[in-house]
C-alpha positions as MATLAB code, in Angstrom:
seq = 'XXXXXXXXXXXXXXXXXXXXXXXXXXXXXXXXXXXXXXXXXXXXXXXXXXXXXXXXXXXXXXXXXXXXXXXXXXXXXXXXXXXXXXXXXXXXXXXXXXXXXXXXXXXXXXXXXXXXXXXXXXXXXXXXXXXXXXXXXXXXXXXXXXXXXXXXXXXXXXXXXXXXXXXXXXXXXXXXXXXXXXXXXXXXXXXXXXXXXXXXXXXXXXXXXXXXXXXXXXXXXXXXXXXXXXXXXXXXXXXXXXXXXXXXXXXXXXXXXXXXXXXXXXXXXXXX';
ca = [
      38.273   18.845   23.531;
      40.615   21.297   21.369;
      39.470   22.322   18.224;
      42.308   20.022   16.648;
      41.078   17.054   18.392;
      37.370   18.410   16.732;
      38.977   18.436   13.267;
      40.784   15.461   13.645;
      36.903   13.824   14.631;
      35.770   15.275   11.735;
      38.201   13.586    9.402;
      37.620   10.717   11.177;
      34.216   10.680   10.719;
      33.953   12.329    7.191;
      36.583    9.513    5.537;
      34.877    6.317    6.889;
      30.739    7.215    6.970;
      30.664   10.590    4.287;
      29.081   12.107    6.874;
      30.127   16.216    7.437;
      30.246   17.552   11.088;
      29.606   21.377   10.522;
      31.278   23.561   13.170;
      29.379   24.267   16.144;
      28.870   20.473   16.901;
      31.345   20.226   19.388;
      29.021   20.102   22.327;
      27.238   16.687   20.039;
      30.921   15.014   19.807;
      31.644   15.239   23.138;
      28.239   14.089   24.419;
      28.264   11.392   22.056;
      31.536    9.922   22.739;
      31.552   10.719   26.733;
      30.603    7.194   26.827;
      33.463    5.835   24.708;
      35.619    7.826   27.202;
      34.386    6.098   30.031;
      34.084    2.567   28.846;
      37.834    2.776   27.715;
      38.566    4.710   31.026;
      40.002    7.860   29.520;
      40.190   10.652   30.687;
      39.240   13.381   27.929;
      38.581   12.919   24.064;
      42.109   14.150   23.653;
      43.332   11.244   25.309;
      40.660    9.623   23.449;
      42.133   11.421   19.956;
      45.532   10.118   20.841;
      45.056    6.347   21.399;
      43.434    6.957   17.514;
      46.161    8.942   16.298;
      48.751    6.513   18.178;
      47.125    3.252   16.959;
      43.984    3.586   15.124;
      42.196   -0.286   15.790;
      39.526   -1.241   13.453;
      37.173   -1.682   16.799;
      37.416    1.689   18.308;
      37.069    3.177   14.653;
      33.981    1.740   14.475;
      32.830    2.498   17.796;
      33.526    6.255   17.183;
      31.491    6.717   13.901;
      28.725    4.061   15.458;
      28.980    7.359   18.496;
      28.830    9.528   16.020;
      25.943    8.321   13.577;
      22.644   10.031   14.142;
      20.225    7.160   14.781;
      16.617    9.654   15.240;
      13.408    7.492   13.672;
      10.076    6.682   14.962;
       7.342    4.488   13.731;
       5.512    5.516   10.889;
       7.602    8.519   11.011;
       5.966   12.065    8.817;
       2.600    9.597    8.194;
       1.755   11.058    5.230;
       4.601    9.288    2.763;
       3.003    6.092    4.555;
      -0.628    7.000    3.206;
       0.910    7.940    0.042;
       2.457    3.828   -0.005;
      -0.629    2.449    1.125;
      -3.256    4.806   -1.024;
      -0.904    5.011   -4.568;
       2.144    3.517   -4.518;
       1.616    0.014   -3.823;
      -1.264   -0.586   -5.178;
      -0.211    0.814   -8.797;
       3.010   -1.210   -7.783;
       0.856   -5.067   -7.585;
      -0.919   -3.974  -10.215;
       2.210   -3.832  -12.787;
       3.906   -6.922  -10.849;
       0.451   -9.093  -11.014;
       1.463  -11.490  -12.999;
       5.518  -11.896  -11.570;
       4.258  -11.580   -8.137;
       7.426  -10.147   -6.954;
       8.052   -6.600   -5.226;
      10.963   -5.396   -3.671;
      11.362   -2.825   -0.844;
      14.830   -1.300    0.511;
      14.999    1.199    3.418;
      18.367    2.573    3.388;
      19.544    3.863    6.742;
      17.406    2.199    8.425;
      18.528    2.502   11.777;
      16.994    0.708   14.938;
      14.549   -0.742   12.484;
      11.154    1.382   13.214;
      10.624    2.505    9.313;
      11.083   -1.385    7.668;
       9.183   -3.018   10.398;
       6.231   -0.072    9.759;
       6.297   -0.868    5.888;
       6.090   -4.696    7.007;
       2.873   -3.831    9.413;
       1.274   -1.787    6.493;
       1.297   -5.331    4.414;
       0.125   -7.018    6.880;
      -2.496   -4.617    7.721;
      -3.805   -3.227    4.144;
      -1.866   -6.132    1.417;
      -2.063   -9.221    3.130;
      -1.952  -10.689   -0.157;
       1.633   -9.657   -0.606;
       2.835  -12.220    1.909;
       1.873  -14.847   -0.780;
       4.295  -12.877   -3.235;
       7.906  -13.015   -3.709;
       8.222  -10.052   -1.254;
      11.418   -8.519    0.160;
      12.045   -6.378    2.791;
      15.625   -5.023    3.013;
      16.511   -2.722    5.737;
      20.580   -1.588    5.813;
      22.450    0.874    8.140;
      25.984    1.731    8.408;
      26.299    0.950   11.970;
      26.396   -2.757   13.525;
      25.292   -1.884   16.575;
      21.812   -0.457   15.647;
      20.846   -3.274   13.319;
      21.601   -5.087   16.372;
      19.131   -3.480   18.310;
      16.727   -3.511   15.388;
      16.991   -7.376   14.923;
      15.895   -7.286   18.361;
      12.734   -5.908   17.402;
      12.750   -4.250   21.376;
      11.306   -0.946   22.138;
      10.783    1.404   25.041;
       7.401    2.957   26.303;
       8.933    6.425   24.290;
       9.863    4.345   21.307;
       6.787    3.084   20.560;
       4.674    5.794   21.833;
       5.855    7.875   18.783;
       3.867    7.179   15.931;
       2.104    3.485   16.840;
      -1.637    3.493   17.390;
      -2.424    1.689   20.231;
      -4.249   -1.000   18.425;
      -1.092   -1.701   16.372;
       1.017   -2.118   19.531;
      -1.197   -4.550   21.085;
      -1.692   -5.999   17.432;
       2.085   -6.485   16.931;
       3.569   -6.433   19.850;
       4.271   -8.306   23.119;
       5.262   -6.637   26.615;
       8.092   -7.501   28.646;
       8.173   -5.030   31.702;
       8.474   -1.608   30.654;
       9.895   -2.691   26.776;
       7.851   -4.106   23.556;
       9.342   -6.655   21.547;
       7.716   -6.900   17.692;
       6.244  -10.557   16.980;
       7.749  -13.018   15.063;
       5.922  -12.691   12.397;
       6.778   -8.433   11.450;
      10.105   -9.307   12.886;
      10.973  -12.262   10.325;
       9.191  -10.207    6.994;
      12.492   -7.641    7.554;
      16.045   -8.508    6.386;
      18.631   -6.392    8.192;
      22.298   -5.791    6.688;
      25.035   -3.790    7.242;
      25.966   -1.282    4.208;
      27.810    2.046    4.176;
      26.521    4.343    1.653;
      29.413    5.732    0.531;
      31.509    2.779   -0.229;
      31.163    0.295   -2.625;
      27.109   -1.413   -2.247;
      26.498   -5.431   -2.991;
      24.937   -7.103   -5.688;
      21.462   -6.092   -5.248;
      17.992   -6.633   -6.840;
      16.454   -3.903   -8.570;
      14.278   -2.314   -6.107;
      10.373   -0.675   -6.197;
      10.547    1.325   -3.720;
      13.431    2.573   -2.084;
      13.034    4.699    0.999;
      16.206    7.055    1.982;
      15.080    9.330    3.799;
      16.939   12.064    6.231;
      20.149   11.116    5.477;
      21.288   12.540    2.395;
      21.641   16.336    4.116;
      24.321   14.625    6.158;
      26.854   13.949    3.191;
      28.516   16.357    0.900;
      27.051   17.891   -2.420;
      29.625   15.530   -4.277;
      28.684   12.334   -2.154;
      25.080   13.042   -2.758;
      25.406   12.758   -6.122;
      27.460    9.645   -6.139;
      24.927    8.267   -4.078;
      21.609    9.616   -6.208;
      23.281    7.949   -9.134;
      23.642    4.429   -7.668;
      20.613    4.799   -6.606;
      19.071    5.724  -10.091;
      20.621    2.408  -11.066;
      19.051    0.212   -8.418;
      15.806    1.203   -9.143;
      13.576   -0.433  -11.295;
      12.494    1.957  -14.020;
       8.755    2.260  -12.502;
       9.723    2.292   -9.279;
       9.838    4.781   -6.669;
      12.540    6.377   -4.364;
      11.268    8.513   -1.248;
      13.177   10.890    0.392;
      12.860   12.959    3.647;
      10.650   16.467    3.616;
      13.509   18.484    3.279;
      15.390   16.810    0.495;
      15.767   16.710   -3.393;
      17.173   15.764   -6.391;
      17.501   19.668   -7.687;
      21.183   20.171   -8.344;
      22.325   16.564   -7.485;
      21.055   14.532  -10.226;
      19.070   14.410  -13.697;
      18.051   10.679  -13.693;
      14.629   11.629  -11.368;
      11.010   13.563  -11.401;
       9.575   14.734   -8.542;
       5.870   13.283   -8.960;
       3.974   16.118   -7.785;
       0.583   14.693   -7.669;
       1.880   12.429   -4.876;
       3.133   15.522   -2.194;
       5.288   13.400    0.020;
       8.444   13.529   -1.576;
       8.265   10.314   -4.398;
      10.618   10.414   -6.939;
      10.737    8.759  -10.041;
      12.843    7.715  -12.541;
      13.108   10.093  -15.878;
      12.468    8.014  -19.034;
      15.695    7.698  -20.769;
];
């Protein structure tokens, strides 16, 4: 790969997902897209970088940036912002929705589905009586193919190994060979979409909790804040947005609070 077919990847990649590809990922691009090359029985990513530049189909556009995406996640992933949900959050949450008996939840890059499907085991485990509620579950990724996988609900002996207790997997999940597949009934509490961050989002309810987490260090300082102010408008003005260890709000928007009594990275809306 020649460092104009890296640029032109970059582009590429940057213009249709937001996401930046610092230099010094070349070795990531061409392991990720090795299989592209294959499947379309090129022979190089220039070759590859040609048929784009030569006629750029809507298909193999996707299947680049769907190459490209980083897709890392595990069950309960961190633990502690999933103590924080079950120990704060939503029970101040059910107590201020008592009496509309309606919460909504919205994990945003949700890739192969392990973070909405752990939020749906925490109801079931610890709020049971949420499943008598008005209670939505939205999980939305950029790329087709992983909500694919995560509608599935299937898992390797790795997958599920990170982060499930053992009692959980046998709880929630049934074996076929050497994969898991969820139950029915975690599998069916979790709406899947597709959504791209950076374009324009749906009609959406205003959300409780929204959970975005180790994503936003992938987009530039300008898309962050386009993003953190969308996002300050889809949240209710209780609610709570999470975000990954390493990220904040400093220097990208003025709408939120870190609440520092919570630790685990819980923002919240500034009163206006």
């Amino acid at each position: 790969m020649t460092a104009q077919d890296f640029d032109y990847i970059c582009r590429l990649l940057q213009e249709r997902s937001a996401i930046l590809l610092e230099p010094g990922k070349e070795y990531l691009v061409e392991t990720r897209l090795a299989p592209v090359v294959r499947q379309r029985r090129l022979s190089s990513i220039s070759e590859l970088v040609s048929h784009l530049r030569d006629r750029p189909a809507p298909n193999l556009l996707s299947e680049i940036v769907e190459a490209l995406v980083t897709t890392e996640t595990s069950f309960f992933r961190d633990h502690a912002p999933f103590e924080t949900l079950r120990r704060n959050v939503l029970p101040e949450l059910m107590r201020r929705r008592g009496r509309e008996r309606q919460l909504n939840i919205w994990c945003a890059a949700c890739s192969t589905g392990q973070e909405p499907y752990s939020l749906a085991i925490l109801v079931r485990e610890h709020f049971p009586e949420l499943l008598t509620w008005k209670l939505s579950l939205l999980a939305t990724d950029i790329s087709a193919q992983v909500l694919a996988r995560a509608r599935q609900g299937v898992y390797n002996q790795i997958e599920v190994n990170r982060g499930l207790p053992a009692a959980l997997l046998i709880k929630y999940f049934e074996q076929h060979g050497t994969t898991w597949q969820l139950r029915d009934t975690i599998r069916s509490m979790v709406e899947f979409r597709e959504l791209n961050l950076d374009r324009p989002w749906p009609s959406l309810p205003r959300m409780d909790v929204i959970l975005i987490r180790n994503v936003m260090i992938y987009f530039h300082v300008d898309t962050k804040k386009a993003i953190f102010a969308r996002l300050a408008r889809a949240l209710q003005s209780d609610g709570y947005l999470l975000l990954g260890g390493a990220e904040t709000t400093f220097n990208l928007s003025n709408a939120f609070r870190r609440v520092e009594e919570l630790k685990t990275g819980f923002y919240q809306l500034l009163p206006e």
